[in-house]
N, C-alpha and C positions, 0 to 999 in steps of 0.2 A: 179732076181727071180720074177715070177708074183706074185699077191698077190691073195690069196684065193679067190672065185666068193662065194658068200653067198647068200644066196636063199629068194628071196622075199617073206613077209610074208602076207599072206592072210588077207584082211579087216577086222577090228574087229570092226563093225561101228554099229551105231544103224540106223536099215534100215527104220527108220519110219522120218529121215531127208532128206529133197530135196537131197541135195550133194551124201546121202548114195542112195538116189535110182538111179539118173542119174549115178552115179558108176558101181551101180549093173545092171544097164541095159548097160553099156559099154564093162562089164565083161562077153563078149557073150557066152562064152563056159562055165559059172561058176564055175570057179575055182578060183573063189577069187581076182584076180590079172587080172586086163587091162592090155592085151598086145598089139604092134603094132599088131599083125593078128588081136586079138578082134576089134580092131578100126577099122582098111579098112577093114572087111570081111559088114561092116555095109553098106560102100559103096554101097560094089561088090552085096549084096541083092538089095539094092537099083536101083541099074542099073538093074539087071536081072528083079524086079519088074516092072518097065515101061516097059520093051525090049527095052532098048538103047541098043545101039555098044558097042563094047570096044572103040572103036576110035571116038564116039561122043563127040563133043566139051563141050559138056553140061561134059559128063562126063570125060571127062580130066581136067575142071575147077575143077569138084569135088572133084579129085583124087589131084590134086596142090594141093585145100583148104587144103585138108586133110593132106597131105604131111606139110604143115604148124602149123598147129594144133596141130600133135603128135609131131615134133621135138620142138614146144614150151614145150610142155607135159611132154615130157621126155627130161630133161635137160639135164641128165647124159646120154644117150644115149646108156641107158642097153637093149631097147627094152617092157620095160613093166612100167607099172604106179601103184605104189600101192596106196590103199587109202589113206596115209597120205599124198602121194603124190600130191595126185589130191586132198584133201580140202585146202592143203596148198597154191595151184596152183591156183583154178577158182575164180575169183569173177568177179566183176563189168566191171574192166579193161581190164581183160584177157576175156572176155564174149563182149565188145566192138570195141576188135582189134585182137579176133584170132579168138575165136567161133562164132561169127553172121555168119561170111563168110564161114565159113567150115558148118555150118546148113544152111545154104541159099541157097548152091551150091546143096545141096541135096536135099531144097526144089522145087528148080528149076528144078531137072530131074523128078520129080511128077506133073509137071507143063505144061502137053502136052501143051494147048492151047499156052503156053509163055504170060499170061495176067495179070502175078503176083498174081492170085488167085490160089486156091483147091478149087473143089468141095468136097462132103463128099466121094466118091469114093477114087477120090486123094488123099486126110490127110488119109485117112482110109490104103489105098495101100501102104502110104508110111511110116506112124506109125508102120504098121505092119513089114513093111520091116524094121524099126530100132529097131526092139524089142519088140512092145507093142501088147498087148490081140486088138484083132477087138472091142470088144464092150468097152474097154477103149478110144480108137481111135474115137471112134462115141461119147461118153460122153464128150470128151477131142474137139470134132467138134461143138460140140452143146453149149460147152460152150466159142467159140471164136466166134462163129458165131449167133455175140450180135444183128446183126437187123435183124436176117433170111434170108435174101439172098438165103443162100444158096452156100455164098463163104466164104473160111478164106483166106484174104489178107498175101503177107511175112511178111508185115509189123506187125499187130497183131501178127502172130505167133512166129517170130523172140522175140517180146517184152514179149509174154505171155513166152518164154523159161527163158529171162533175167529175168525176174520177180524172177521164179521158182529158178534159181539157185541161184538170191543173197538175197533170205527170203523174196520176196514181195510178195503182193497176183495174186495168177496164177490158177485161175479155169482149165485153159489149164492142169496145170501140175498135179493138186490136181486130176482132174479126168484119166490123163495116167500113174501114179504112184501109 
């Protein structure tokens, strides 16, 4: 006899926490509950936002990444991640050997030139496509992009996400959240 499927219960989180907002910005359709759609549909913006291929290499790297990501995520492989699930799940380590790469892959299709930077257009295009307000994106530009340039390197960005999700200080994150 199967045993009863019971129903995921929606985040009761206090959303003014790093962890509770990258949650709530994961939970695309918000409805509470990260599902695998909420996850790759971030992708699938993401691509459409540059005008990749489906069959761009760039974006099949991203689509693997991510393929890795969520079967870390979901352990149990019910298809969704609820929020005790995901504080219980992210930190330092899990942020070092699952998420840099699955966020890198996506920084990478915003990355026309392929020179390891964003301009403000690019962080801007591609923030938007993960979720975020355009003028949080531009706040969130201004504040990794410490000598003016006029580029945010992966590497900053990548760091300023680490930061943000295991309590350090993240101007990156404090202005896209």
């Amino acid at each position: 006899m199967p045993f009863p499927r019971t129903e995921p219960q929606q985040a009761q989180a206090d959303h003014t926490t790093p962890k509770a907002r990258i949650y709530a910005m994961l939970d695309t359709d918000g409805d509470g509950i990260a599902s695998r759609d909420d996850y790759f549909v971030r992708i699938e913006r993401a691509r459409q936002a540059t005008g990749r291929a489906d069959d761009d290499p760039l974006v099949l790297v991203a689509r693997a990444a991510g393929e890795r990501a969520w079967a870390a995520m979901d352990a149990n492989g019910d298809g969704v991640m609820t929020y005790k699930e995901y504080i219980s799940w992210v930190d330092a380590e899990k942020f070092d050997t699952i998420c840099q790469y699955a966020l890198g892959a996506l920084f990478d299709l915003a990355d026309i030139d392929r020179d390891g930077t964003l301009d403000r257009p690019g962080f801007t295009l591609l923030r938007q496509a993960l979720g975020n307000r355009a003028d949080s994106a531009g706040a969130a530009f201004d504040a990794l992009d410490g000598d003016g340039d006029g580029r945010v390197s992966r590497q900053e960005y990548l760091a300023s996400i680490r930061a943000y999700v295991t309590g350090g200080t993240s101007p990156m994150g404090d202005a896209l959240y």
